[in-house]
C-alpha positions in Angstrom: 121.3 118.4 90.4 119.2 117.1 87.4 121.2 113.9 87.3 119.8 112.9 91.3 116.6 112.8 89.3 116.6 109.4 88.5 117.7 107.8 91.7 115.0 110.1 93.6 112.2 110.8 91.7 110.6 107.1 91.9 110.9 106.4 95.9 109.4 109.9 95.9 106.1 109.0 93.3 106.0 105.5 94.6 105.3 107.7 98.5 103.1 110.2 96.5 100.9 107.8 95.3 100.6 105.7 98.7 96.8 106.4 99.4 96.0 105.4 96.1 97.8 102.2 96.7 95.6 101.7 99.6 92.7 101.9 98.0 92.8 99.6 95.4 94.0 96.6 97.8 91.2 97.6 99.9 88.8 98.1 96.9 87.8 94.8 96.8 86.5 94.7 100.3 84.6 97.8 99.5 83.2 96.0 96.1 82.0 92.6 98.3 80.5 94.7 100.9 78.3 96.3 98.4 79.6 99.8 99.3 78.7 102.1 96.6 81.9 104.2 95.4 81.2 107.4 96.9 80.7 106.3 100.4 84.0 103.9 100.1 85.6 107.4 99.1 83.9 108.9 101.9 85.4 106.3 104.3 89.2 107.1 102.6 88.9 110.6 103.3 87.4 110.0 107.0 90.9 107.1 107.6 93.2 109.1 105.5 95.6 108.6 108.0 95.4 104.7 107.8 94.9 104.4 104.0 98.4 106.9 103.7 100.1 104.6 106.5 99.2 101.3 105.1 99.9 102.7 101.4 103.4 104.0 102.7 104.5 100.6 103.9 103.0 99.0 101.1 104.8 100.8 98.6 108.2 100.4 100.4 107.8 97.0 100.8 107.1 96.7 97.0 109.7 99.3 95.7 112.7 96.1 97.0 113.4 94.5 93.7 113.3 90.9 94.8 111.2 90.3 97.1 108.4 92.7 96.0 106.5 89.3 94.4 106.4 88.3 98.0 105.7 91.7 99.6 102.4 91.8 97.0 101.2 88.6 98.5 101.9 89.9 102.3 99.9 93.7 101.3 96.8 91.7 100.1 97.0 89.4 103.5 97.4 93.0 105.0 94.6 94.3 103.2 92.4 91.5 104.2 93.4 91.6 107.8 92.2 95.3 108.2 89.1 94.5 106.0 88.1 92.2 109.1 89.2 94.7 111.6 86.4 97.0 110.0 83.7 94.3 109.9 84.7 93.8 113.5 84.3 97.3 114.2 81.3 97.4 112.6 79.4 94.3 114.7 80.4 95.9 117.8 
């Protein structure tokens, strides 16, 4: 019962919390591309999907105690990766 709490309760937050994740590695693509905050919300809410999926794995790959330093590193490559897949999308 109650005593599960503590070995469930913060893979389950750390899922909860996954399209926030999202957003703030992708924020700072939004903040150099001179998107104003509500239409970088906007865009979240139109790839919910994506910013869950990315978040998800993300959060995962940081909840392993020792190698979450070098999970941080590979999100914000991630991050910056998808940032030019939307500035690609956005030339063509």
């Amino acid at each position: 019962g109650i005593s599960l709490l503590p070995l469930i309760g913060p893979p389950i937050v750390n899922q909860l919390i996954s399209s926030r994740r999202a957003s703030s590695y992708m924020g700072r693509y939004f903040v150099l591309s001179g998107t104003d905050p509500k239409a970088a919300k906007n865009y979240e809410y139109e790839h919910l999907g994506l910013f869950y999926s990315f978040g998800m794995a993300a959060g995962i790959l940081e909840f392993l105690p020792l190698f979450s330093i070098i999970t941080m590193t590979s999100n914000t490559v991630g991050a910056a990766r998808w940032s030019i897949d939307i500035i690609k999308k956005k030339r063509s």
